[in-house]
N, C-alpha and C positions, 0 to 999 in steps of 0.2 A: 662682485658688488656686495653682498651678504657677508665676505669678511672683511671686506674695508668698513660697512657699517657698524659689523660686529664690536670694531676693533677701532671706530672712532667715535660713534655719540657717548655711552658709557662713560669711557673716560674722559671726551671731551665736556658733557655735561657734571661732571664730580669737578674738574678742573674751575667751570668757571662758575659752579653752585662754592666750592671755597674762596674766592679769590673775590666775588662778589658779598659773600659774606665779611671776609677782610676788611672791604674798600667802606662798605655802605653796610654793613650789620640787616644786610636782607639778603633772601633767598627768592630770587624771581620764580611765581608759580610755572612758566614756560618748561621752568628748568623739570621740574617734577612732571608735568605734562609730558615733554617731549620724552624725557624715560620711561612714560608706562607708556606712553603710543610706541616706542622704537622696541620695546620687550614685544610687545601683542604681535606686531609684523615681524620679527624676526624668530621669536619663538620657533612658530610653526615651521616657518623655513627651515631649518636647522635639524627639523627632524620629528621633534619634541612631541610625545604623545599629547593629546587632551588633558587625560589624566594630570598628567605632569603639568601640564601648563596652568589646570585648574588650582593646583596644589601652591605654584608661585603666586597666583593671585590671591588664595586662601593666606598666604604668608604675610603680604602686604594691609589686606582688610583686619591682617591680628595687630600689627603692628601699626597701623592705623587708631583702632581703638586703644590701645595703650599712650600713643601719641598724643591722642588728641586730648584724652585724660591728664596727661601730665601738662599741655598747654592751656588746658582751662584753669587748672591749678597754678601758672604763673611759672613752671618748674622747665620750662621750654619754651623757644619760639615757634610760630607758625608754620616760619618755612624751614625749620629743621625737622618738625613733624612730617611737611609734604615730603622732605630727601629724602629720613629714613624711611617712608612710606613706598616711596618710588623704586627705592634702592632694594627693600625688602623684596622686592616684586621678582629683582632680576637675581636675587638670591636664591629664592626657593623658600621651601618650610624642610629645613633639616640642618646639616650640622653647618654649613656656610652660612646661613642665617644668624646662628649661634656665634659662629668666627666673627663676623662683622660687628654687633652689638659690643661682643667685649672687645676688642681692637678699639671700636669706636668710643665707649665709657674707657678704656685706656687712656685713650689720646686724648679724649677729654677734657680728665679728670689730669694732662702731665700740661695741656694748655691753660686750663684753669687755675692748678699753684702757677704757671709762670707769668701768667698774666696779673693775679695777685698779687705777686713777689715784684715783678715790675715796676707796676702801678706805685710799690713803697720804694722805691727808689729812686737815686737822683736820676737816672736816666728818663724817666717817665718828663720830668721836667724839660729836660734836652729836647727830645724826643716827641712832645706833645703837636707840635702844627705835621709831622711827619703825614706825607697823605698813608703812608702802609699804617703807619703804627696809634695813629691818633685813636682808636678805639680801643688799643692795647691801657691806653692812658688817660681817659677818661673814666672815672672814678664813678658815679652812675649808671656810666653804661653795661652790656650782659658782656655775657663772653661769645664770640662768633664760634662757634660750636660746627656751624658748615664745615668750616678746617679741617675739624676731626671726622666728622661724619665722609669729608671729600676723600681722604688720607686713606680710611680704612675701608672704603667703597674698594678703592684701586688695591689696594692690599691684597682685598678677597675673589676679586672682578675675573683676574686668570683663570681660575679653580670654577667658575662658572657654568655649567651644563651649555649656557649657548657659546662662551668662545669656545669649549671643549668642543661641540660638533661643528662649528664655523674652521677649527683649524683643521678639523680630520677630514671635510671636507674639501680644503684648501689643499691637504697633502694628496689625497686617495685621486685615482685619475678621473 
């Protein structure tokens, strides 16, 4: 049970925190809820000292505060703050942390020129009632940034301290 969970909220919530950013340019707060309640219960399972578990949630409240900074500022949405908030949580404070952010401003920043570069194109016109793409082509709108944040979640998600003990668990008798 512990590595079926392991091994489906995680990425089943990065999947539909992007896909719902795609659709509707929002980020259901459930979706960040359910990854800091599904880290706090699995953590401990898995093994995971105090310590250490105090240290992922220290990770989350850094990243929090920086988030929420850049959303007061206009420089982010609310619910890209709550993901990377959520996400930081199941990262830790160390170098997976670090892998995630730049993966994440990677991906970004290669979604944001081509949503740009789009939007001046005739495709954008073609393309405009498209239910996937219609936010890609609206001229107004931000850029759904979930995508990126979903993409590089799952990038880093493997290399994770809890599927690391979820799977040694799984193997060891």
């Amino acid at each position: 049970m512990l590595v079926a969970a392991t091994l489906v909220v995680f990425p089943f919530c990065m999947l539909f925190a992007s896909i719902s950013d795609l659709l509707s340019m929002t980020i259901a707060n459930r979706v960040s809820i359910i990854l800091l309640v599904a880290f706090a219960v699995l953590a401990p399972l898995t093994g995971m000292d105090w310590t250490t578990y105090g240290w992922h949630f220290l990770a989350g409240a850094l990243v929090l505060c920086v988030t929420f900074t850049l959303f007061a500022l206009g420089g982010i949405g609310g619910g890209d703050a709550k993901l990377m908030t959520a996400t930081a949580v199941w990262m830790g404070f160390g170098p997976l942390l670090l892998e995630y952010l730049i993966n994440a401003t990677f991906l970004g920043g290669l979604l944001t020129v081509g949503i740009l570069l789009f939007r001046k194109s005739p495709f954008a016109v073609l393309y405009g009632g498209n239910v996937f793409l219609r936010n890609f082509t609206d001229q107004v709108s931000g850029v759904p940034y979930g995508i990126a944040l979903g993409v590089a979640g799952l990038m880093v998600y493997p290399k994770t301290a809890v599927v690391v003990a979820a799977l040694q668990q799984m193997v060891s008798p």
